[in-house]
C-alpha positions as a Markdown table, in Angstrom:
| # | Residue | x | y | z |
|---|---|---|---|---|
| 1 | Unk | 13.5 | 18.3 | 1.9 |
| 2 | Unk | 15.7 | 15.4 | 1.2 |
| 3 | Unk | 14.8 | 12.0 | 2.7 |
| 4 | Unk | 16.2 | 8.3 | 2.2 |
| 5 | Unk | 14.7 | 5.6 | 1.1 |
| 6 | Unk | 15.0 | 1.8 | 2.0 |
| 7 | Unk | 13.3 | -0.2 | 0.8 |
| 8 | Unk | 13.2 | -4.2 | 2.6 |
| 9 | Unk | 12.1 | -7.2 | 1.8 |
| 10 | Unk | 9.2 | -7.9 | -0.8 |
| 11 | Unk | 9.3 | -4.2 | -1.0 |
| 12 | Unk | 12.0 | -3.9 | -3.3 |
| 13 | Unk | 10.2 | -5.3 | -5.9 |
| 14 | Unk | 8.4 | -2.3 | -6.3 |
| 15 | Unk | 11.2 | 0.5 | -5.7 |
| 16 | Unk | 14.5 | 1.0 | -5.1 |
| 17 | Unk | 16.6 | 2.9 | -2.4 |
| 18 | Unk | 16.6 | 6.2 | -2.9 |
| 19 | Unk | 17.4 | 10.0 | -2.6 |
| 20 | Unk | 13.9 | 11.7 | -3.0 |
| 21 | Unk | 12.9 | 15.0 | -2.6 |
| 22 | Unk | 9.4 | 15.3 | -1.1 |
| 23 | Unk | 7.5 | 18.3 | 0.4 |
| 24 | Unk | 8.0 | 19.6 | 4.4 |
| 25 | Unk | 4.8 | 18.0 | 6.0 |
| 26 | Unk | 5.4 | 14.8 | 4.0 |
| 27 | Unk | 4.6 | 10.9 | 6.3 |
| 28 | Unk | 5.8 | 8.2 | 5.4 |
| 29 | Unk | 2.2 | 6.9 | 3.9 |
| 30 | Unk | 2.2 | 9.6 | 1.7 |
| 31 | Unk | 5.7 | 8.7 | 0.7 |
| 32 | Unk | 4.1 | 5.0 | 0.0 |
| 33 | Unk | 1.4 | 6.5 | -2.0 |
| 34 | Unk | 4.1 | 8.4 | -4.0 |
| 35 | Unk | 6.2 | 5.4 | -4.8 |
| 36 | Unk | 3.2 | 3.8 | -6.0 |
| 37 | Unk | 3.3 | 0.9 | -4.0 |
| 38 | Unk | 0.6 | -0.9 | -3.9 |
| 39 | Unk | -1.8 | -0.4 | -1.0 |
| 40 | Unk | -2.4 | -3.9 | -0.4 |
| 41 | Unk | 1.0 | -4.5 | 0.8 |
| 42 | Unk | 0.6 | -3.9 | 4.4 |
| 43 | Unk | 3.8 | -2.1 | 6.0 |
| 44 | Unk | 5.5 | -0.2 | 8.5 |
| 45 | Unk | 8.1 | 2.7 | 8.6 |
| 46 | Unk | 11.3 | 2.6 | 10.5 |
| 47 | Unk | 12.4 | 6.4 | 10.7 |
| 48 | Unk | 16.1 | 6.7 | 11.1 |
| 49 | Unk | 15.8 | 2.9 | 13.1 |
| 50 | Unk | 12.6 | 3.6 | 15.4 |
| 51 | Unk | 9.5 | 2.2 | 14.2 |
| 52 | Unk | 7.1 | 5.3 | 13.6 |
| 53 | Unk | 3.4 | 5.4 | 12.9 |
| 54 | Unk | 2.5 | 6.2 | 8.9 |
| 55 | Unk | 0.8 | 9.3 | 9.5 |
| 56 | Unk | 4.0 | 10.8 | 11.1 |
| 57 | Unk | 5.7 | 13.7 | 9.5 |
| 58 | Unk | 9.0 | 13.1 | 8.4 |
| 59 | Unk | 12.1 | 15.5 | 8.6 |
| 60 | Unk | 14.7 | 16.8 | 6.3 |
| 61 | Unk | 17.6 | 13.9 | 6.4 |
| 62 | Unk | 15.5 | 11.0 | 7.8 |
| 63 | Unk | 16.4 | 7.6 | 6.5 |
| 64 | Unk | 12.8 | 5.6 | 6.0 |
| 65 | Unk | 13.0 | 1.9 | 6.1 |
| 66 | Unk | 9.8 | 0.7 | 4.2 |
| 67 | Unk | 9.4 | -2.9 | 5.8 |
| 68 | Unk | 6.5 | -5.4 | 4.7 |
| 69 | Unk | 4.6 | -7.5 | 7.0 |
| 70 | Unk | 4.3 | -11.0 | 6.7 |
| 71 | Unk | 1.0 | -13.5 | 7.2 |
| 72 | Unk | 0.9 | -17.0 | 7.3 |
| 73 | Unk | -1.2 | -19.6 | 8.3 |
């Protein structure tokens, strides 16, 4: 299945968006894991503009907005 990616913020450093094919059952952490962003980068997934937990499956056509969180202090 085809998905979107879209990458924000820091993020992009790492990839760019994208058309990617990805297997039916794929989430969007697997979809991290693929990228090969690194797992210390703490994130969230915005699935076609609804914030979505990581382990969610995503569906043929979904955009995925791959957006970093931010600490300070």
């Amino acid at each position: 299945m085809k998905i979107t990616v879209k990458p924000a913020g820091i993020i992009k450093m790492y990839v760019r968006e994208q058309v990617m094919d990805v297997p039916a059952g794929c989430t969007s952490a697997a979809l991290i894991e693929q990228l090969g962003i690194p797992s210390r980068l703490r994130m969230f997934a915005l699935v076609n503009g609804t914030r979505r937990p990581l382990d969610a499956q995503l569906d043929d056509g979904d955009e995925v907005r791959l957006v970093s969180l931010l600490f300070g202090g």
